[in-house]
C-alpha positions as CSV (number, residue, x, y, z in Angstrom):
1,X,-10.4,79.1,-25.3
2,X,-11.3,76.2,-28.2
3,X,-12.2,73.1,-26.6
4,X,-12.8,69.9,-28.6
5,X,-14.9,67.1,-27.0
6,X,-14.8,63.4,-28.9
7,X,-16.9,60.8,-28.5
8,X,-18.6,58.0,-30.1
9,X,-15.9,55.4,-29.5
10,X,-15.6,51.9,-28.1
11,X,-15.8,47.7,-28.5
12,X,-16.0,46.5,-31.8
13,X,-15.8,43.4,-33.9
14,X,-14.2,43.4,-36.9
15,X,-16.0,44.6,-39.5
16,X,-18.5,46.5,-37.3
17,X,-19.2,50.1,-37.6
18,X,-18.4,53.0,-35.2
19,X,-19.0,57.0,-35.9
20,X,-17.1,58.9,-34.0
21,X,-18.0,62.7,-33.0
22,X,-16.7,66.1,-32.3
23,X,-18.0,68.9,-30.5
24,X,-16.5,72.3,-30.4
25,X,-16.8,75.1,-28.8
26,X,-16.8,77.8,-30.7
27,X,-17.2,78.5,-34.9
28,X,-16.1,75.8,-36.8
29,X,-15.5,78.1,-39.6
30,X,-13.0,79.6,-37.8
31,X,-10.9,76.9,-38.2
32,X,-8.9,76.3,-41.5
33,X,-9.5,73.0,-42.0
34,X,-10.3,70.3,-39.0
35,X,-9.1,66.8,-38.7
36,X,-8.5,63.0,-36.9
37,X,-5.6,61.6,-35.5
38,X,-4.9,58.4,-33.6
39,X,-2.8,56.7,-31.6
40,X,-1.9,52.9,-31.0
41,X,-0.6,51.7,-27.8
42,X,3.6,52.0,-28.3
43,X,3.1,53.9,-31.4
44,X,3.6,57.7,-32.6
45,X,0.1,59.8,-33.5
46,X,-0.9,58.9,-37.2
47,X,-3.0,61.2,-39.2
48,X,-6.4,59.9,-40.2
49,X,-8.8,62.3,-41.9
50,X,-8.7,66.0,-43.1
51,X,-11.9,68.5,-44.2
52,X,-10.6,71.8,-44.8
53,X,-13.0,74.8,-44.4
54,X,-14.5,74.6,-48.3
55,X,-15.1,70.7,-47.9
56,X,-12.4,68.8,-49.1
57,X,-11.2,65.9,-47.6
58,X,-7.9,63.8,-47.1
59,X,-7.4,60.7,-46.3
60,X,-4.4,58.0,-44.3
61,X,-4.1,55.4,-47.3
62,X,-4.7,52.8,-44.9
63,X,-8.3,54.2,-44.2
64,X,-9.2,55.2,-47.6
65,X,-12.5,54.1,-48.6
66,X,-13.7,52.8,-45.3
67,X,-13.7,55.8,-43.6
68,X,-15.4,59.3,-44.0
69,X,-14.7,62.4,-42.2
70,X,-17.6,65.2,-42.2
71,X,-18.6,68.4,-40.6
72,X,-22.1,69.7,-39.2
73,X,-21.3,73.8,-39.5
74,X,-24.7,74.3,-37.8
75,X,-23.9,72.2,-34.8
76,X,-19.9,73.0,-34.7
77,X,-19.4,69.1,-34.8
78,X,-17.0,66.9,-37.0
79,X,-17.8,63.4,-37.6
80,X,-15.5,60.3,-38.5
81,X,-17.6,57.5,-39.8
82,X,-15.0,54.4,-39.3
83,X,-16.6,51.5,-41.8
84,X,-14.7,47.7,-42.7
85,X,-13.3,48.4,-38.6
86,X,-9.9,45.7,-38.4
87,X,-8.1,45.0,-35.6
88,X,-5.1,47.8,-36.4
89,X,-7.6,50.5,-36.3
90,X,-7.5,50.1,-32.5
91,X,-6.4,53.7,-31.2
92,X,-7.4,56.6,-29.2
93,X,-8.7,59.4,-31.8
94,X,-8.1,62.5,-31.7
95,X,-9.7,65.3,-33.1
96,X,-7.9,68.6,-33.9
97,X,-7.9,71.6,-35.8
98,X,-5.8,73.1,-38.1
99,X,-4.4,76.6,-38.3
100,X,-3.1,76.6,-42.0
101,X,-1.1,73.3,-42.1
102,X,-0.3,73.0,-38.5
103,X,-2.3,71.2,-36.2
104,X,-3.7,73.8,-33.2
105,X,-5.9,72.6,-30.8
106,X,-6.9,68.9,-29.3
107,X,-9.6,66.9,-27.6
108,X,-8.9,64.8,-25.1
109,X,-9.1,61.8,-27.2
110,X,-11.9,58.9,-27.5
111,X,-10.9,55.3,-27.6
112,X,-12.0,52.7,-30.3
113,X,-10.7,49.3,-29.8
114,X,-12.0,46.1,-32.6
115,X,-11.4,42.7,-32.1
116,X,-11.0,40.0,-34.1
């Protein structure tokens, strides 16, 4: 059984910095591509980031350019470096994988909350 433990979140102002982390439990090259999600209070789950398994990376519009998802294949961990944090990037983040474009398994989530 994959498990997927985030952490990494918490309080920040706006503008601050967070980088958010991902362990898993077994190969990460396993996987066909990994990824982040969130979730705002009252709101559905919104896809963040995306590296698939040779290194490329996707990106939600409204993060592009302040955020940067990365993978440590030696340590089976994915990163999310969150940059420029605003007050609407306040979510629980989630971190999945991918088995070809579906999303497969989930960790339990990590909040990250930025104030104004």
């Amino acid at each position: 059984q994959v498990q997927l433990v985030e952490s990494g979140g918490g309080l920040v102002q706006a503008g601050g910095s967070l980088r958010l982390s991902c362990a898993v439990s077994g190969n990460i090259f396993s996987f066909d591509a990994m990824g982040w999600f969130r979730q705002a209070p009252g709101l559905g789950r919104e896809h963040v980031a995306k590296i698939s398994g040779s290194g490329v990376t996707t990106y939600a519009d409204s993060v592009k350019g302040r955020f940067t998802v990365s993978r440590d294949n030696e340590r089976n961990t994915l990163y999310l470096q969150l940059n420029d944090l605003k007050p609407d990037d306040t979510a629980m983040y989630y971190c999945t994988t991918f088995k070809g474009l579906r999303t497969d398994y989930w960790g339990q989530g990590t909040q990250v909350t930025v104030s104004s």
